[in-house]
BAMI-747470 format. One record per residue: residue number from 1; residue in three letters; chain; x, y, z of N, C-alpha, C in turn. Coordinates in Angstrom, 1 decimal, padded with zeros to 4 digits. Layout:
BEGIN
{r NUM, "ALA", "A", {X, Y, Z}, {X, Y, Z}, {X, Y, Z}};
...
END
This chain:
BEGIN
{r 1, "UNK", "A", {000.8, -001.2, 000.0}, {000.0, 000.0, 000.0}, {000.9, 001.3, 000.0}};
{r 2, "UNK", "A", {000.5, 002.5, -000.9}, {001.2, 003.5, -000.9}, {000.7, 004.2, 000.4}};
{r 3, "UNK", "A", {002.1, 005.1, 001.1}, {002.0, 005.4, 002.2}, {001.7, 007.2, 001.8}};
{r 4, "UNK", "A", {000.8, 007.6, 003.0}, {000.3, 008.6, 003.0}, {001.2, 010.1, 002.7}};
{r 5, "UNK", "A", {000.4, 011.2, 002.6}, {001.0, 012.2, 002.3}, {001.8, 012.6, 003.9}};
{r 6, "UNK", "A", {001.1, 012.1, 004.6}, {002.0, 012.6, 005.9}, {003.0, 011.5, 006.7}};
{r 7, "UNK", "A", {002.1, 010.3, 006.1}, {003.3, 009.8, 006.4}, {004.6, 009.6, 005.5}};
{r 8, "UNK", "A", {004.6, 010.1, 004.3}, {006.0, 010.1, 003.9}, {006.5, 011.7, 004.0}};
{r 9, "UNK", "A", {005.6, 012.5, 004.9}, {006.4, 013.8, 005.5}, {006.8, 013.5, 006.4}};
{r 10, "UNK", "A", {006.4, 012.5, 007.4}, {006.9, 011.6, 008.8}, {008.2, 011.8, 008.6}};
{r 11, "UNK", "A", {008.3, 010.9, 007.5}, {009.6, 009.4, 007.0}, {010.8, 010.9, 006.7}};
{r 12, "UNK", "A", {010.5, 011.9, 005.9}, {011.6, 012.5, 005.5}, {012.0, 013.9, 006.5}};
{r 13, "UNK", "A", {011.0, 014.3, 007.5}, {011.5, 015.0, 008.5}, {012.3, 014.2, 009.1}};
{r 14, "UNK", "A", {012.2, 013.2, 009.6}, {012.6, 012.0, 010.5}, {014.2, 012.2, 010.1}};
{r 15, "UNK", "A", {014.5, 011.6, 008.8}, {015.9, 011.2, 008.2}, {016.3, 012.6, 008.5}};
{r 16, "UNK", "A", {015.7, 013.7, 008.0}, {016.5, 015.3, 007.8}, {016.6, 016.0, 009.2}};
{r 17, "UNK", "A", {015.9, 015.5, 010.1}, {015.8, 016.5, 011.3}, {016.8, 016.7, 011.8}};
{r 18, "UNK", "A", {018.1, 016.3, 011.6}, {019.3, 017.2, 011.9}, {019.1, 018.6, 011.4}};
{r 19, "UNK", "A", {019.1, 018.8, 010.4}, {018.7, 019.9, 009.4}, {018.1, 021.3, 010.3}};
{r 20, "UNK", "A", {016.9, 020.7, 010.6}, {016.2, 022.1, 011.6}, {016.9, 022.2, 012.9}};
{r 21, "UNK", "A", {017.4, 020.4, 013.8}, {018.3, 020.8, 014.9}, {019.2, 022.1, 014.7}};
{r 22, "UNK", "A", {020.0, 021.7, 014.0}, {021.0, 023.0, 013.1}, {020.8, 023.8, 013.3}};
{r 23, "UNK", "A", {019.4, 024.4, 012.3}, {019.5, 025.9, 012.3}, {018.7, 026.4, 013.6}};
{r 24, "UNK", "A", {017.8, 025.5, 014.3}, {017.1, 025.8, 015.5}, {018.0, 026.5, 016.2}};
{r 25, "UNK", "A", {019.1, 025.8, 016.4}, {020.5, 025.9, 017.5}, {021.6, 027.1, 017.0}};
{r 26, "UNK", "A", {020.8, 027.4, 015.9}, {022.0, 028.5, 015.3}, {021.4, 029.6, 015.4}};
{r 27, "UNK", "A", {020.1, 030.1, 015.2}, {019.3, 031.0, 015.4}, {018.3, 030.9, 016.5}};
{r 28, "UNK", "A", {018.5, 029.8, 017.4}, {017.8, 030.4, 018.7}, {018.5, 030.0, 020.2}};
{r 29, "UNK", "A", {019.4, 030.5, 019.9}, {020.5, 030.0, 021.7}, {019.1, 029.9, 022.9}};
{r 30, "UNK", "A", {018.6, 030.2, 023.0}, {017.5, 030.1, 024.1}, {016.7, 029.0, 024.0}};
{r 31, "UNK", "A", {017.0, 028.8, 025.0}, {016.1, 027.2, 025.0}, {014.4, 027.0, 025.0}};
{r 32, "UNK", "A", {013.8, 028.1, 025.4}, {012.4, 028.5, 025.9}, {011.8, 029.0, 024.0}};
{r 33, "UNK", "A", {012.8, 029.1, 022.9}, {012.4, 029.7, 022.1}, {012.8, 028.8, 021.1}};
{r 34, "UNK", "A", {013.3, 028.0, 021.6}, {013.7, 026.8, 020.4}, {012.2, 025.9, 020.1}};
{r 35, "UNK", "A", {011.8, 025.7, 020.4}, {010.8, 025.1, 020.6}, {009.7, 025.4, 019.1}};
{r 36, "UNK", "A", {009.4, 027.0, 019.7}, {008.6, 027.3, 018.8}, {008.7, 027.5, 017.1}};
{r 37, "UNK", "A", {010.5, 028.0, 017.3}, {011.2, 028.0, 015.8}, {011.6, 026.6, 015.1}};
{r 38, "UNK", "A", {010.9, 025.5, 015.9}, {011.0, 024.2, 015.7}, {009.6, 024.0, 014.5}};
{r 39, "UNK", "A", {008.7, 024.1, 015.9}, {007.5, 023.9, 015.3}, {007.1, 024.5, 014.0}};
{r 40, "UNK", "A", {007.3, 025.9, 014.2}, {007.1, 027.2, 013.0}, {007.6, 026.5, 011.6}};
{r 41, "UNK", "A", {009.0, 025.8, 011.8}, {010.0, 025.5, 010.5}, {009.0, 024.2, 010.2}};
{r 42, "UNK", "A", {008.7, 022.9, 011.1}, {007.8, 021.7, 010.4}, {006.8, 022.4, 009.5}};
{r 43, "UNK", "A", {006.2, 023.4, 010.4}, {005.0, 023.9, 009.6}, {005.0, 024.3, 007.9}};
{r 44, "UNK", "A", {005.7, 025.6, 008.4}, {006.1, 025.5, 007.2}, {006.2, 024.3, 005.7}};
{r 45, "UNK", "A", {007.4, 023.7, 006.5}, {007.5, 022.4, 005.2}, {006.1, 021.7, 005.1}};
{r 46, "UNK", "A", {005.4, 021.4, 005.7}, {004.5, 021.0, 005.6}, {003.3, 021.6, 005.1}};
{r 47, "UNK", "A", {003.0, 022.9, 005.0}, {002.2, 023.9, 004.2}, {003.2, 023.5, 002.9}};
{r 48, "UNK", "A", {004.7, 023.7, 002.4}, {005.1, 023.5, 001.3}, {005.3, 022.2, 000.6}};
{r 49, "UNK", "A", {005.3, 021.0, 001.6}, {005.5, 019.4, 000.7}, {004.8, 019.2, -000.1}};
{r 50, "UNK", "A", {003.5, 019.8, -000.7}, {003.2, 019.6, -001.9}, {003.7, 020.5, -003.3}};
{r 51, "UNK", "A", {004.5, 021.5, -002.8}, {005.1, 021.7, -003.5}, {006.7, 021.5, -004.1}};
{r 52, "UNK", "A", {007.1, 020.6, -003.2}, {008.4, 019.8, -003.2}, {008.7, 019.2, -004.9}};
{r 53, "UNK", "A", {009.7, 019.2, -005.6}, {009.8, 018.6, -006.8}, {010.7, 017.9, -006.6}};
{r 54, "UNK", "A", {010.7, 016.4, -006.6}, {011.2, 015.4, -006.7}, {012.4, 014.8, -007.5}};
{r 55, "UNK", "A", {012.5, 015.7, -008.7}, {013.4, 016.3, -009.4}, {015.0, 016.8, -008.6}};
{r 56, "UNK", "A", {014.8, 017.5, -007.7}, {015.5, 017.9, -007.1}, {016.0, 017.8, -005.4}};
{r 57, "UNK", "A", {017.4, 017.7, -004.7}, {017.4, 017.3, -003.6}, {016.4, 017.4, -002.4}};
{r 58, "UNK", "A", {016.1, 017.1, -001.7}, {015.4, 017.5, -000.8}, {015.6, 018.6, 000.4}};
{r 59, "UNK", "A", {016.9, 017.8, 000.8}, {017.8, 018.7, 001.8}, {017.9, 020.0, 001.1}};
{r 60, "UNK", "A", {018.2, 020.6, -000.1}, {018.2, 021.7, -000.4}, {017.1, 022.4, 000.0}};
{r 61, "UNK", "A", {016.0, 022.1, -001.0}, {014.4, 022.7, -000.7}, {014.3, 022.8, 001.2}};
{r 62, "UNK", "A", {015.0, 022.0, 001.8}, {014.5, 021.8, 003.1}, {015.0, 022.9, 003.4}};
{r 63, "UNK", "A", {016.5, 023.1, 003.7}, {017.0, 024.4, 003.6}, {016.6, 025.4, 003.6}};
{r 64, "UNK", "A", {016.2, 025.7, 002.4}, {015.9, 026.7, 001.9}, {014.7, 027.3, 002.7}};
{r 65, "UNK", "A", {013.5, 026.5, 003.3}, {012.4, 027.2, 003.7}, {012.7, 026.8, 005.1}};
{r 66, "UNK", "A", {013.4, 026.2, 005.6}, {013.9, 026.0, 007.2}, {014.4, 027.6, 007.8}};
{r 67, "UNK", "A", {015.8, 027.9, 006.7}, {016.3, 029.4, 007.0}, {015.7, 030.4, 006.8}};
{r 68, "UNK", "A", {015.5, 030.5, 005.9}, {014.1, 031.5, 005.3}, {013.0, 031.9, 006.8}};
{r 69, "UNK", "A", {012.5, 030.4, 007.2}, {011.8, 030.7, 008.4}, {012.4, 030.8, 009.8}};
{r 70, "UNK", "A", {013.6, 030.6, 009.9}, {014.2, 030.9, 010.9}, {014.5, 032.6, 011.3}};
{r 71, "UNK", "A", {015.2, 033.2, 009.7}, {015.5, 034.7, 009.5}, {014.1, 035.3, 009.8}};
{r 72, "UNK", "A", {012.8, 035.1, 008.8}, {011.8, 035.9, 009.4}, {011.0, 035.6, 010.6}};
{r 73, "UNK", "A", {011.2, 034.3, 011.3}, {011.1, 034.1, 013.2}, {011.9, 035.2, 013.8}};
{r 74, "UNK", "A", {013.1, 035.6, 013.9}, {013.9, 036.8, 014.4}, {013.2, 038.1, 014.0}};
{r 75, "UNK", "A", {013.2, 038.3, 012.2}, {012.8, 039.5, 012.0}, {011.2, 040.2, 013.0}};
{r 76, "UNK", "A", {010.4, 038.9, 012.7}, {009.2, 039.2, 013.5}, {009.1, 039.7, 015.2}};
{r 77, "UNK", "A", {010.2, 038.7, 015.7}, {010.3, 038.7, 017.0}, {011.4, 040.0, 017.2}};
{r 78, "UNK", "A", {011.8, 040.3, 016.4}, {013.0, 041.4, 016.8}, {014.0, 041.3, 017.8}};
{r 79, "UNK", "A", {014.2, 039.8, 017.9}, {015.0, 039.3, 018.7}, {016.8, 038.9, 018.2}};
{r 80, "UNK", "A", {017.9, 039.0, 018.4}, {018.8, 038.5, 018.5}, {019.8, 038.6, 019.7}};
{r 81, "UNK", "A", {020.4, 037.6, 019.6}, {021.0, 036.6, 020.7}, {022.7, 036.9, 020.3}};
{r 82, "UNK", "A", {023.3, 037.3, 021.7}, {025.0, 037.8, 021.8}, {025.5, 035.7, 021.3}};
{r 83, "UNK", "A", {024.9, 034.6, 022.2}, {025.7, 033.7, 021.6}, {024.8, 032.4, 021.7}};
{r 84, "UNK", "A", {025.0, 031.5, 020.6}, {024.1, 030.3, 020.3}, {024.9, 028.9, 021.0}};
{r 85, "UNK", "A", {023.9, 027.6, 020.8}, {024.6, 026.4, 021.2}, {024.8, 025.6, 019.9}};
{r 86, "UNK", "A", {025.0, 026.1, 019.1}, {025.5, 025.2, 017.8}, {026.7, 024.2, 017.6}};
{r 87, "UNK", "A", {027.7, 024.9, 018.3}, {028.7, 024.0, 018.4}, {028.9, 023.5, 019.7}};
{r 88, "UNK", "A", {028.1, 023.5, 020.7}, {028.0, 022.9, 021.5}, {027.0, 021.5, 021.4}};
{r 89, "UNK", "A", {026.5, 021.1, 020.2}, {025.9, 019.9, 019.7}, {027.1, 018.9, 019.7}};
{r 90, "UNK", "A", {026.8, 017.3, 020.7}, {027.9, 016.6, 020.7}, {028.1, 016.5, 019.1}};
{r 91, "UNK", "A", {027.1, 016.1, 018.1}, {027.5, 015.4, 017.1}, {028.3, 016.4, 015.9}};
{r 92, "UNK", "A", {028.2, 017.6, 016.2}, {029.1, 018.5, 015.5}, {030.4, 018.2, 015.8}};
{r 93, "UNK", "A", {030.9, 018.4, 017.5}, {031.7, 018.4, 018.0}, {031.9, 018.0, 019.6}};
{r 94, "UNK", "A", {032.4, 017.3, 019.3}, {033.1, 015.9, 020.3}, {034.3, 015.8, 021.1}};
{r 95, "UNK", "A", {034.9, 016.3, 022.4}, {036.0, 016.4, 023.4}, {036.1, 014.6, 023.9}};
{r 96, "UNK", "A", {036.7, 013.9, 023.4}, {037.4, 012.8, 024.3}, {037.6, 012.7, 025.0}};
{r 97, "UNK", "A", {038.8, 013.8, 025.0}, {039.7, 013.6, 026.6}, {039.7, 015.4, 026.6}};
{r 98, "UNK", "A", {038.9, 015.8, 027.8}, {039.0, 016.9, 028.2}, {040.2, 017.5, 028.6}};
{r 99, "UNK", "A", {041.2, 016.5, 029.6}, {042.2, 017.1, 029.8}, {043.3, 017.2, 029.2}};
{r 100, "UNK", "A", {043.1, 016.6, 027.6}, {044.3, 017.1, 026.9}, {044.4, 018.6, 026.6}};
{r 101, "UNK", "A", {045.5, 019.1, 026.3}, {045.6, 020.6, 026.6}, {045.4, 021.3, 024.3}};
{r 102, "UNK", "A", {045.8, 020.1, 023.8}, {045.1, 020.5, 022.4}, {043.6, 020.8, 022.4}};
{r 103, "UNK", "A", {043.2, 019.6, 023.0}, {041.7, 019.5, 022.9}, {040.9, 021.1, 023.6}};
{r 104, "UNK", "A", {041.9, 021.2, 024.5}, {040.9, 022.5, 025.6}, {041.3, 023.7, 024.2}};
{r 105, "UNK", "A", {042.4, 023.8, 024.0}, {042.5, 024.8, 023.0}, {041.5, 024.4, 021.9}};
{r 106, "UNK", "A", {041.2, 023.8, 021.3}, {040.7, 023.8, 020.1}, {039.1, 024.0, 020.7}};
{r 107, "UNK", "A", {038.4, 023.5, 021.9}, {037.3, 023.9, 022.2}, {037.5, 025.4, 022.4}};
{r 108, "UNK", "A", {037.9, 025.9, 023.1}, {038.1, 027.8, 023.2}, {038.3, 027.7, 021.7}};
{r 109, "UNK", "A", {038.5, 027.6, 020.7}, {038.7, 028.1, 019.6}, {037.6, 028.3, 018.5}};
{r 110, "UNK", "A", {036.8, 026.8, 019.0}, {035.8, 026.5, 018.3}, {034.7, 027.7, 019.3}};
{r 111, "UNK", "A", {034.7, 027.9, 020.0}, {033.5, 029.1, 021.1}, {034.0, 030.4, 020.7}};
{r 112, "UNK", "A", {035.2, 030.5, 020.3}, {035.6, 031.7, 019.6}, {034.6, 032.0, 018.3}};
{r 113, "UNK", "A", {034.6, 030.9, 017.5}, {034.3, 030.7, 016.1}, {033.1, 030.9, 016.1}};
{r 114, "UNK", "A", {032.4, 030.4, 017.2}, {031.0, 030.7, 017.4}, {030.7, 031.8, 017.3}};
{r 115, "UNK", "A", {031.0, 032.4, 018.7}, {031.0, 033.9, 018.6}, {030.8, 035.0, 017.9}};
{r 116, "UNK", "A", {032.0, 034.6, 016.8}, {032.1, 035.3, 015.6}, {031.4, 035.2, 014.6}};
{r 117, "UNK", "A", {030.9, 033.8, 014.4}, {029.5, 033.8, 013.4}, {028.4, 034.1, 013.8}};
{r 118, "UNK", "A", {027.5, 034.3, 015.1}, {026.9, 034.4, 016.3}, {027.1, 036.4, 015.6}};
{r 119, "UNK", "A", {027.8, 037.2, 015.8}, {027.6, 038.5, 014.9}, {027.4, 039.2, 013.8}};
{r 120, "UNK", "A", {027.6, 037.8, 013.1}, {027.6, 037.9, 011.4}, {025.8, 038.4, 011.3}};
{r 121, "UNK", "A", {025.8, 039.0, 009.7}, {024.4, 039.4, 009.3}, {023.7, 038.2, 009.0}};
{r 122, "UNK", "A", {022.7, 038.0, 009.1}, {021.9, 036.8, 008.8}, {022.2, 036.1, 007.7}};
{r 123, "UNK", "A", {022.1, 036.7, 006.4}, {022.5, 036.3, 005.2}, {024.0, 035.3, 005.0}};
{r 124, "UNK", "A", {024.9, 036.1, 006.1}, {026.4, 035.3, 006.2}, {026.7, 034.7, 007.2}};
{r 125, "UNK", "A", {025.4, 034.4, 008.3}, {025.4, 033.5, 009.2}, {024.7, 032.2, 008.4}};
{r 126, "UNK", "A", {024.2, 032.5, 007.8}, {023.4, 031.0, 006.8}, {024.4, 030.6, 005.7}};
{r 127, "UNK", "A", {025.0, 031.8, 004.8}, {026.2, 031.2, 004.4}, {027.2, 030.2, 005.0}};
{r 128, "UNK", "A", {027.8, 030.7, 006.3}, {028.5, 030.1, 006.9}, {027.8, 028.7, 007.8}};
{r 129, "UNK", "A", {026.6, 028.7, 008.2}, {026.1, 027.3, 008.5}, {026.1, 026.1, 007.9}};
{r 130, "UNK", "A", {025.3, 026.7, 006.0}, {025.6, 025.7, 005.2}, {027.2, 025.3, 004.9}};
{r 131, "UNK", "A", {027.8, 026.2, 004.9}, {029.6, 025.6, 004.5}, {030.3, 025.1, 005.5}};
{r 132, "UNK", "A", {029.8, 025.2, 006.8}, {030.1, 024.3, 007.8}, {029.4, 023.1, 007.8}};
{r 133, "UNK", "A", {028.6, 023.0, 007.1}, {028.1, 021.4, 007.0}, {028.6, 020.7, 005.8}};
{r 134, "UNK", "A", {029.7, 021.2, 005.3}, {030.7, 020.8, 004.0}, {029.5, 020.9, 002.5}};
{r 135, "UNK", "A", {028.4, 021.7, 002.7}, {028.2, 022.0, 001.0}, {028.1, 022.8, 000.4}};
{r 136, "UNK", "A", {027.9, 022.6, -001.0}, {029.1, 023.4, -002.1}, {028.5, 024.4, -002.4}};
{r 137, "UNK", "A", {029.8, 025.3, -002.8}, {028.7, 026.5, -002.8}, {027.6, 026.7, -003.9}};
{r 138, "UNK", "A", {027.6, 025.3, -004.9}, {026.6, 025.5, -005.6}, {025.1, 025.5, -004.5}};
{r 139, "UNK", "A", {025.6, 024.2, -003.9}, {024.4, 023.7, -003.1}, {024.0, 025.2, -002.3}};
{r 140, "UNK", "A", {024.9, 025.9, -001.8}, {024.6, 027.2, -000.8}, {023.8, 028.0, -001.3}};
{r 141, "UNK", "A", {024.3, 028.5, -002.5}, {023.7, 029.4, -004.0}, {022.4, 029.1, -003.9}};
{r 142, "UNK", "A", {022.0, 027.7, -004.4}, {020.6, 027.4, -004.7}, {019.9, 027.1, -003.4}};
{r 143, "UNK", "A", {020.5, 027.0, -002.2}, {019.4, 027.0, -001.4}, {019.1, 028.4, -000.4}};
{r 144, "UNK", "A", {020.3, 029.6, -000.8}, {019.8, 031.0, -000.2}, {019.1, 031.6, -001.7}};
{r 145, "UNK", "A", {019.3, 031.1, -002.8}, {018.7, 031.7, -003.9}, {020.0, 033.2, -004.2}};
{r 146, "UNK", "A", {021.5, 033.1, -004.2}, {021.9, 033.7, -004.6}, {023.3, 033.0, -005.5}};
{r 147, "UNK", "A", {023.6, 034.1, -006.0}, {025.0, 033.6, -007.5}, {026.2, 032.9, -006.5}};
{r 148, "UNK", "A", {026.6, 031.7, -007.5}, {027.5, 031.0, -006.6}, {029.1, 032.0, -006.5}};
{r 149, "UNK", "A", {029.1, 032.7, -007.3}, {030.1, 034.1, -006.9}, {029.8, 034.4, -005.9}};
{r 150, "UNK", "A", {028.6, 035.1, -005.8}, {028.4, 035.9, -004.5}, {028.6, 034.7, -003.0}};
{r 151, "UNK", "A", {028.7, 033.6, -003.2}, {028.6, 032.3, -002.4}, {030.4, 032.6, -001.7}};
{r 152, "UNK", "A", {031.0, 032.6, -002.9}, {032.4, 032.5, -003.2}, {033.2, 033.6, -002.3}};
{r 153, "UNK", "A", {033.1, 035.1, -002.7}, {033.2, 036.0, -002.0}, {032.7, 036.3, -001.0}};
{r 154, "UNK", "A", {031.6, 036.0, -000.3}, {031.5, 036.0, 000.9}, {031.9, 035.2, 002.1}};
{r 155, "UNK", "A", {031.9, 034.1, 001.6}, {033.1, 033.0, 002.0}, {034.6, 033.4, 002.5}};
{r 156, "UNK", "A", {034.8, 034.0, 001.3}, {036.3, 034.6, 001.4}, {036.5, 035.8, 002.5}};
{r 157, "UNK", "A", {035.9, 036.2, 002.3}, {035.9, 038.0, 003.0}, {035.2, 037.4, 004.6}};
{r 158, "UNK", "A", {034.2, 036.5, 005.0}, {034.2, 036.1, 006.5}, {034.9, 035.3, 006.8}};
{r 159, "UNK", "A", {036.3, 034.4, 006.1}, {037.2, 033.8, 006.7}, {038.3, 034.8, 007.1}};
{r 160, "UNK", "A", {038.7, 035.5, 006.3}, {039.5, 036.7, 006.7}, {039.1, 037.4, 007.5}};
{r 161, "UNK", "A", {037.7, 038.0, 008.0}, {037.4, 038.8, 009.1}, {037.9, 037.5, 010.3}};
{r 162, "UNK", "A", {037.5, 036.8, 010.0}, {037.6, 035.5, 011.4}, {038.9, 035.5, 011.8}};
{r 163, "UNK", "A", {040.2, 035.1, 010.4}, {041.2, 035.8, 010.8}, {041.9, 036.6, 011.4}};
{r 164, "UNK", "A", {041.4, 037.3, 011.4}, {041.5, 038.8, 011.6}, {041.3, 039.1, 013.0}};
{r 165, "UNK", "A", {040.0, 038.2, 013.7}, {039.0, 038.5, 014.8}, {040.5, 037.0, 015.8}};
{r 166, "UNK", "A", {040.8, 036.0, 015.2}, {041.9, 035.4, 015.9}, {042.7, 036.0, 015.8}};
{r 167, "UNK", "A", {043.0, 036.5, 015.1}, {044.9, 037.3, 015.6}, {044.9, 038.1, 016.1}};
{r 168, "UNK", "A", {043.6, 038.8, 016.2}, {044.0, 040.1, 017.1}, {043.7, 039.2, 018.7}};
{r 169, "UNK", "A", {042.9, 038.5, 018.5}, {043.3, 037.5, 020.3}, {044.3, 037.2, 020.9}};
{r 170, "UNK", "A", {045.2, 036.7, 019.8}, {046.3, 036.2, 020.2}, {047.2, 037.0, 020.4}};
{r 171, "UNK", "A", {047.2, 037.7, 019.7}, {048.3, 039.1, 019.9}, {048.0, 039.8, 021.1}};
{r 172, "UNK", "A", {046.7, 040.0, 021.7}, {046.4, 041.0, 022.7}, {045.8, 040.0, 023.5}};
{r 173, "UNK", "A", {044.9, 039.1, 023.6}, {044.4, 038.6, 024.4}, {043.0, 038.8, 024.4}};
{r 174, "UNK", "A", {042.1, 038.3, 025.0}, {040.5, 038.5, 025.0}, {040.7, 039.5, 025.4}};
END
């Protein structure tokens, strides 16, 4: 028997829900607010799964109306947040041995990183989420809806600011 319209929205939130963990965790550090930019994002996809083309990845289209709903959840709420728990998700990132002294450095490094994307403008905080999950900037392009140039250079120009935002740490100190 062919399975229903909701239940094959079940089946493919299910597989992708990393996807909204993500951006939930990247655009709502507050725990009391996660919740609802949870719900808001299902909804969504689910107001859009019949417009899904099959044709094309899923994860992108997911993307695409996941962030989209996340940016105007903030816009509406006129809320932003000094710092999120994104890289505090074990499955991003994982300490073994706490008391090795690489490991402590590379966690302060990665809370730095945060930080820094955590101020970026919305537009290059979604840039930088998707190219932290290793895809391309075609994939980035087509799921903010802009030129994989503009993917390219913005890329470029917030790793240099990050640069920029570590060296002067180190050289001076927090």
């Amino acid at each position: 028997m062919e399975p229903t319209k909701k239940e094959k929205f079940i089946s493919v939130i299910d597989e992708h829900k990393r996807i909204i963990y993500k951006i939930v965790n990247s655009y709502c550090p507050q725990r009391e607010d996660r919740k609802d930019l949870e719900q808001e994002i299902v909804i969504q996809l689910w107001n859009a799964f019949d417009n899904y083309n099959p044709k094309y990845k899923f994860t992108t289209w997911m993307y695409r109306i996941a962030l989209n709903t996340a940016i105007s959840f903030y816009r509406k709420e006129k809320k932003w947040y000094q710092k999120n728990d994104f890289f505090n998700d074990e499955s991003v990132f994982c300490l073994e041995d706490g008391n090795n002294v690489e490991a402590l450095e590379l966690s302060a490094n990665v809370k730095l990183l945060q930080e820094f994307i955590q101020k970026l403008k919305e537009l290059d905080k979604a840039i930088m989420l998707l190219y932290l999950e290793e895809n391309s900037y075609e994939e980035i392009a087509d799921i903010l809806g802009v030129s994989t140039t503009n993917v390219g250079t913005k890329i470029g120009r917030i790793k240099v600011k990050i640069k920029k935002e570590f060296d002067k740490i180190k050289s001076h100190g927090r």
